[in-house]
N, C-alpha and C positions, 0 to 999 in steps of 0.2 A: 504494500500500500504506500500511498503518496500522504505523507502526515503534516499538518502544522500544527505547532505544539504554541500552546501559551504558557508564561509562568515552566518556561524550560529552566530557570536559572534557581527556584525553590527546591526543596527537598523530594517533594514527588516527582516532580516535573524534573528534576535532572536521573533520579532513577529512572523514568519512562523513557526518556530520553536515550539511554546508554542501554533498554532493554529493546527498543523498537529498531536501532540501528543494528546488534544484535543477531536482529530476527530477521535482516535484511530488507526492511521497510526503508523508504528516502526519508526523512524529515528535516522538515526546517523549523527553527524557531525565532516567533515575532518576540524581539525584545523592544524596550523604549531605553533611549537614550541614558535615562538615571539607572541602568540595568547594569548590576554588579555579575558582570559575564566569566570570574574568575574559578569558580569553578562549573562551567560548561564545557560537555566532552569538544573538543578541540576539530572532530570528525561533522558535527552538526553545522549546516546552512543559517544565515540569522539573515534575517528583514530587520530591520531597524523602523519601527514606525515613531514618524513623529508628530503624528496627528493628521497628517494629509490622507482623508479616507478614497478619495481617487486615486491615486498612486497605488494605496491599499490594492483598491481593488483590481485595479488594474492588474498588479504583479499576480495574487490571487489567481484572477484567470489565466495568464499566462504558463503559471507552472502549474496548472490542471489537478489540485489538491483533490483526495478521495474525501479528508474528513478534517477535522478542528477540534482538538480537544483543549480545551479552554481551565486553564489551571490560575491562572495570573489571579491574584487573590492580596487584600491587603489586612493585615489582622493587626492590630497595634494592641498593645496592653492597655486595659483597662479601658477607658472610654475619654481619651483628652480631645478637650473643646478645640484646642487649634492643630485635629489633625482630621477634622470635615472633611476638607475639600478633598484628601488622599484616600478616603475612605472613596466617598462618592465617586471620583474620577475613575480609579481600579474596579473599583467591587461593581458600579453600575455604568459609566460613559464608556470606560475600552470594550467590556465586556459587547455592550452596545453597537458598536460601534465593529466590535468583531463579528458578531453575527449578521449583520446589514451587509456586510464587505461578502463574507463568505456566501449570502443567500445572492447577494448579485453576480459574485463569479460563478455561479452553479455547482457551489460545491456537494458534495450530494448528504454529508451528515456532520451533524454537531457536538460534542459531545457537553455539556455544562457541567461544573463542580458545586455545589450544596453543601451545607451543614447541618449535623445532628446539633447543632447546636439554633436551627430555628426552630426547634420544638421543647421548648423546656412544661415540664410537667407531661411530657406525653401527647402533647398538644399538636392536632397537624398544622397549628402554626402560633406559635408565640415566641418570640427573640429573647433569646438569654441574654445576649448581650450586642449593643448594635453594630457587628460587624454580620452576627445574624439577618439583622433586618435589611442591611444592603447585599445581603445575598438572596433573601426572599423576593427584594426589590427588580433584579436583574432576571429570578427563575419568570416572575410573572409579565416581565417585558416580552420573553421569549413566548410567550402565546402570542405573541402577534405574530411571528415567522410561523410558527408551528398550525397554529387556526387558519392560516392562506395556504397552509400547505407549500408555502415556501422554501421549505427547509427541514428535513428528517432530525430535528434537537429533542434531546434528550437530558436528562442530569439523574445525576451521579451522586448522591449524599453520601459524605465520610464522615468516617469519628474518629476516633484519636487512630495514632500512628507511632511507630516507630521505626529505628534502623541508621545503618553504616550512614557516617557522614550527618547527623542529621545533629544540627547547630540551632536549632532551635531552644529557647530557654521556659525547656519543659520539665514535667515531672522526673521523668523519664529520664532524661539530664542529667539534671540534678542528685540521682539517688546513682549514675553511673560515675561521675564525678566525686562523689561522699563516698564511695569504693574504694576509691583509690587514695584521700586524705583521710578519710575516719571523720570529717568533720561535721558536725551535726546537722542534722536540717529541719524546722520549723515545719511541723505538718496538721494539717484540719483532725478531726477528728478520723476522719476516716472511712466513715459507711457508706459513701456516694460511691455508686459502681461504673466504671470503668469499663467501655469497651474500645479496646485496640487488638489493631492488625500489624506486622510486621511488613515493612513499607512493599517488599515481593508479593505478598497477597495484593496490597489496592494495585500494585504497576499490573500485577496481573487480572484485577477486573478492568482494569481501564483497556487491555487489550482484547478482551475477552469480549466485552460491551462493543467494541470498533468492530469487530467480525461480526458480530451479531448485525449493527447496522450498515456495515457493508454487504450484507446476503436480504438487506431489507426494502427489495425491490417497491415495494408500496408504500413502503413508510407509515408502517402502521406499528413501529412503535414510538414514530413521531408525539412529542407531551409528556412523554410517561417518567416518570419521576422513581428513580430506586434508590431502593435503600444497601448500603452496605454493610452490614451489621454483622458481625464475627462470633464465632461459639465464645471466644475467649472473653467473659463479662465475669469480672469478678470486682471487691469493692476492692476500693484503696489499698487497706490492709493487706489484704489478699494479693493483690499484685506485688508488694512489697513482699513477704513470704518467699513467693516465685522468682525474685531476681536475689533474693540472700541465698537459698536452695540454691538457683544455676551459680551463682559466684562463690558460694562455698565462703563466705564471709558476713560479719551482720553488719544492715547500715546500724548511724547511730541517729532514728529519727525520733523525734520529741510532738509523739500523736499529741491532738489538742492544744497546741501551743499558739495555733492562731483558728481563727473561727471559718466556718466556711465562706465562702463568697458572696456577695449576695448575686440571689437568683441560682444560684449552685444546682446545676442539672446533678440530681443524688440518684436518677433513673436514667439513663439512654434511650431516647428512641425504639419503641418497639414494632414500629408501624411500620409500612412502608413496602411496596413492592422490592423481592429481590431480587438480582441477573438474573434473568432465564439461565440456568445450565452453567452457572459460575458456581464453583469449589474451592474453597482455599488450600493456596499448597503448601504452605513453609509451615512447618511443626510449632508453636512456639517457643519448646525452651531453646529448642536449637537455634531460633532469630534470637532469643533473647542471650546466648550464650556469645552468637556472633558479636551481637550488637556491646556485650561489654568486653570481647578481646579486643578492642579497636585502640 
């Protein structure tokens, strides 16, 4: 397949990335200019967009793209008032702006990125936090390519993740780093449950999802919205257990030393349509065993 990747230079998006070339797929990836390209595989194609959506689309049709998978996503901590416009711009106008470009080149499929985090309480739709609600904001623009029949899009809802490489300042992180110092770490109480996949399972539904609507000559599963939810749901505690087990070492965490969050998703997501015919394949203690030799 002929791929354009978004958000190729984030944690999943550089795994999909290095899995799709791989498999012998083309792909290229749209970065924007503030795009820290440092670690992007060195073998991937980049568009550089700088807002010109004619050019966009223009190049688009030119290189005769199968599909779009749309990762590019902006998550900031906590909710700061002067960081709106970065929100909005990523999470809703590229996004926008990407799909418009892609349904006027005739690209034949879309794929969107979601979070288990616009359903807090179980809710098919209530924002935990508003990086949720600019991602609920962009899935419901995509009914207008998808109701004209425009455009075969699709999305993808994720929950937490992990794996090699991944710099993000997460839980997960954190207890793999306190591994290695002994140094304590500040933790909720602990009973909110936790569902993660090891970053090989999501690259492998995100491929798995592209075959499916590449073989989806009518586009009927054009709208549909899945969920990707993993066996591995245990709470806090519990996860922690699991990675002292594989390290064969105890963190030193200090349960209840800070309160939960507010809005504190303490259930995941149980809803939600899930791939057709998608399995996950990496073991977990074995990702997780990877993921702290690194």
């Amino acid at each position: 397949m002929n791929i354009l990747v978004t958000g190729a230079t984030g944690f999943i998006g550089s795994h999909l990335v290095k899995k799709l070339l791989s498999d012998g797929n083309q792909v290229t990836a749209v970065i924007r200019r503030h795009s820290n390209t440092d670690d992007l595989d060195k073998k991937i194609r980049t568009y550089v967009y700088d807002g010109d959506i004619v050019a966009l689309i223009e190049f688009l049709k030119s290189e005769r793209f199968d599909g779009v998978i749309h990762l590019a996503a902006h998550c900031p901590t906590g909710h700061p008032s002067n960081d709106l416009a970065s929100l909005i711009d990523t999470n809703v106008l590229f996004g926008t702006e990407m799909i418009e470009a892609a349904s006027r080149a005739g690209i034949k499929w879309f794929i969107n990125t979601g979070s288990y985090m616009q359903h807090y309480e179980d809710k098919d739709y209530s924002p935990s936090i508003l990086y949720a609600a600019t991602k609920q904001a962009f899935l419901n623009i995509t009914r207008y390519w998808t109701d004209y029949n425009q455009i075969n899009a699709v999305t993808l809802e994720l929950f937490d993740n992990f794996g090699v490489d991944d710099k993000r300042k997460k839980i997960f992180t954190l207890w793999r780093e306190a591994l290695k110092t002994g140094e304590p770490v500040s933790m909720s109480p602990g009973q909110q449950i936790i569902d993660a996949s090891p970053v090989e399972n999501v690259v492998d539904a995100f491929l798995h999802l592209a075959s499916l609507l590449q073989q989806d000559e009518h586009s009927e599963m054009s709208g549909q919205v899945f969920s990707l939810r993993s066996e591995y749901r245990m709470t806090l505690r519990e996860w922690a257990e699991m990675f002292q087990k594989v390290a064969g070492r105890t963190l030193n965490l200090n349960w209840g030393s800070r309160p939960y969050r507010n809005r504190e998703i303490m259930n995941p997501w149980t809803k939600g349509a899930l791939v057709p015919g998608y399995h996950s394949t990496t073991p977990l203690e074995d990702a997780i065993k990877k993921y702290l030799e690194v």
